[in-house]
C-alpha positions as CSV (number, residue, x, y, z in Angstrom):
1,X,147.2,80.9,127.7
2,X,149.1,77.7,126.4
3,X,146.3,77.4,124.1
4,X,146.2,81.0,122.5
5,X,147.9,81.2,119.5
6,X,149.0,84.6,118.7
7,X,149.6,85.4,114.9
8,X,151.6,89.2,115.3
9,X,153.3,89.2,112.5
10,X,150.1,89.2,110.2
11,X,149.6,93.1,112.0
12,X,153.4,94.4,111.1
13,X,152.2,95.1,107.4
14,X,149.2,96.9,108.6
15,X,150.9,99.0,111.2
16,X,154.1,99.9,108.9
17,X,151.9,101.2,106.5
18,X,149.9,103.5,108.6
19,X,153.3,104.3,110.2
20,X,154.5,105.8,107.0
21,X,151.4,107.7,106.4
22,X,151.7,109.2,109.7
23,X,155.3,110.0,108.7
24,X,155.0,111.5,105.4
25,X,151.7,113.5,107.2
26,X,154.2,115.0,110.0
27,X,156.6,115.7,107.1
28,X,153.7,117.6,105.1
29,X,153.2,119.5,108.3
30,X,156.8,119.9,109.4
31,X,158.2,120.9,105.8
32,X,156.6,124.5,105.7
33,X,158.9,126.5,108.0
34,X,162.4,124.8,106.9
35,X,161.2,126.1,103.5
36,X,160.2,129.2,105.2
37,X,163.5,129.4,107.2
38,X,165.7,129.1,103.9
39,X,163.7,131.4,101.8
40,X,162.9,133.7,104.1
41,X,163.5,135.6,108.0
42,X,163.1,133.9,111.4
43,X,160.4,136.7,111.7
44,X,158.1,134.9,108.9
45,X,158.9,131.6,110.3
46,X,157.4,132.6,113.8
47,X,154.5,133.9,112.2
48,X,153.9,130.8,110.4
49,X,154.4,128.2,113.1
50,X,151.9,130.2,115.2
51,X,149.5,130.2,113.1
52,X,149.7,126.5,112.6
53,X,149.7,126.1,116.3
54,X,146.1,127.8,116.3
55,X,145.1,125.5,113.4
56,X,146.3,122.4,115.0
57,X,144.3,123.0,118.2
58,X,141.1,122.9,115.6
59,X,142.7,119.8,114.1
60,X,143.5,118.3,117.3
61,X,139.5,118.0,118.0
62,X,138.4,116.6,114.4
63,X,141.4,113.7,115.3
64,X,139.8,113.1,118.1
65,X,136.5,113.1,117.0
66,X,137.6,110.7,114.2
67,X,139.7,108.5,116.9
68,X,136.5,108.3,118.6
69,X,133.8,106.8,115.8
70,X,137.0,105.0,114.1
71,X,135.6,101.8,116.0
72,X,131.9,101.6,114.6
73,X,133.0,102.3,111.1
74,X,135.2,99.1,112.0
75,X,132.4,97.5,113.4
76,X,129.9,98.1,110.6
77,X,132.5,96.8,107.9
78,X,133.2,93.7,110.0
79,X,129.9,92.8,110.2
80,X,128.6,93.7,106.5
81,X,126.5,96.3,108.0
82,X,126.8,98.7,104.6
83,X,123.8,100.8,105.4
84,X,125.0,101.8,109.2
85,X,128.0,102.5,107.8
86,X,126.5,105.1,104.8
87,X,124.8,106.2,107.4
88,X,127.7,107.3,109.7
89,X,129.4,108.3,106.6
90,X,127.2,110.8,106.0
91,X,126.6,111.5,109.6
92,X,130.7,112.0,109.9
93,X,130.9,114.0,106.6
94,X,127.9,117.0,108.1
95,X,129.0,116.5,111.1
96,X,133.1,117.9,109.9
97,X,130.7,120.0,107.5
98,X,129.3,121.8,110.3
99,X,131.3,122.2,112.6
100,X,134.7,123.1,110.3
101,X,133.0,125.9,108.3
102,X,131.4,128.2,111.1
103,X,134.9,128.0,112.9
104,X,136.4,128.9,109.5
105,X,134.1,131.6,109.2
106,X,135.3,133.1,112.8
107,X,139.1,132.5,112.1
108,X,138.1,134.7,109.0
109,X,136.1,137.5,110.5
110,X,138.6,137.3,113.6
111,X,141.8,135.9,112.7
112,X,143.3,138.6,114.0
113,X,142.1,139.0,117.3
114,X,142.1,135.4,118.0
115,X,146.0,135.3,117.3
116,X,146.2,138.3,119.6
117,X,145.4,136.4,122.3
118,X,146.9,133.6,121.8
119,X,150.0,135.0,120.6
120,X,150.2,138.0,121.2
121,X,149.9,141.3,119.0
122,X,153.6,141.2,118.2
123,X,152.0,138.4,115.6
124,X,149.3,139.7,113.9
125,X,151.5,141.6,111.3
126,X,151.4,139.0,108.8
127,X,147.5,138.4,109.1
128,X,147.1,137.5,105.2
129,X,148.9,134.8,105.7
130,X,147.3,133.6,108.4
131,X,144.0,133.7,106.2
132,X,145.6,131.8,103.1
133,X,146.3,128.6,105.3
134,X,142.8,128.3,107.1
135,X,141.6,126.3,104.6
136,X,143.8,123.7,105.6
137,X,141.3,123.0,108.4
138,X,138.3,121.5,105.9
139,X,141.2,119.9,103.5
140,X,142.9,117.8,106.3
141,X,139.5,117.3,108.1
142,X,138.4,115.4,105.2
143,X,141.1,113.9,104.3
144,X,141.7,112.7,108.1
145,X,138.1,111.3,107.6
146,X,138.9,110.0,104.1
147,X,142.1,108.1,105.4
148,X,141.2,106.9,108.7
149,X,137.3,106.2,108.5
150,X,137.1,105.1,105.1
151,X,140.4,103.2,104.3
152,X,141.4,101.5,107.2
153,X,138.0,99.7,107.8
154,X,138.3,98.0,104.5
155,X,142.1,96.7,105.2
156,X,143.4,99.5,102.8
157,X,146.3,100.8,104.6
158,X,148.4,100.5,101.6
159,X,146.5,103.2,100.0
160,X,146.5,105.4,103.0
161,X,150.3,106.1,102.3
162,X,150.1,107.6,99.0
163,X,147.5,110.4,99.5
164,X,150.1,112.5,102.1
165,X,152.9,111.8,100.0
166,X,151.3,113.2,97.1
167,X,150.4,115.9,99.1
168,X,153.8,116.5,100.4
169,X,155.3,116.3,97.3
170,X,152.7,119.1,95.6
171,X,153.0,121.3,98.9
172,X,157.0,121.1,98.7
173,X,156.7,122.5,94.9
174,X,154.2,124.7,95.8
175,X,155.7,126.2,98.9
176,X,159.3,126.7,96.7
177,X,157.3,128.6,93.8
178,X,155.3,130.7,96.3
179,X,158.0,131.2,99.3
């Protein structure tokens, strides 16, 4: 060990920056129901926050599914290995594809019943809602795989922050007008 030289302070950069982007992420997440709670009753707020508990579970398994091939797109890059990485580029891409739509599809057809049991029937009175935000499932998807898969490999984590800030920024204006 005497002989190991460590160089840490070269990963501070790198790790700050994907720190904010998982920041201004949570904030994109977590802005919704403060706006919802100023604008409008407790009641709407509940409905909303359950809702994006069911989407999260969904969300939760595209994170990890992303956590999990993060290395070999990492791999791939280090080693100048462009056409394995296309490959599981496009490989990632279907696989979000297929897997994101046909659970979109059921959360359409039975949004209601699904939130009935794991809610509850005292929540399925404001079901359009509901409907409006499950698209949020293929836009984060891809943009999880977009961020993470795509921008870290290549040493971009400075342009990792940007995307969710924009995006928090657009949903705050948006979320005022529509609220």
């Amino acid at each position: 060990l005497k002989n190991v030289k460590l160089s840490i302070k070269r990963h501070f950069k790198p790790i700050f920056y994907i720190f904010m982007m998982l920041i201004s992420v949570s904030l994109y997440y977590n802005i919704n129901p403060i706006i919802i709670g100023f604008l409008s009753t407790n009641e709407n707020v509940g409905y909303f926050s359950t809702y994006m508990r069911i989407l999260s579970i969904i969300l939760g398994l595209i994170s990890a599914y992303t956590a999990v091939i993060f290395p070999r797109f990492t791999y791939h890059v280090e080693n100048n290995n462009e056409e394995e990485y296309n490959k599981l580029s496009k490989k990632a891409f279907n696989f979000i594809n297929y897997m994101i739509f046909p659970i979109m599809m059921l959360l359409l057809a039975f949004g209601k019943e699904i939130i009935g049991i794991f809610a509850g029937n005292d929540f399925t009175g404001e079901i359009s809602a509901f409907y409006i935000i499950v698209p949020v499932i293929y836009f984060s998807s891809i943009s999880t795989l977009l961020g993470v898969q795509i921008l870290l490999p290549y040493k971009q984590e400075k342009r990792t922050i940007w995307p969710p800030i924009f995006g928090a920024v657009t949903n705050l204006a948006i979320s005022i007008l529509f609220i």
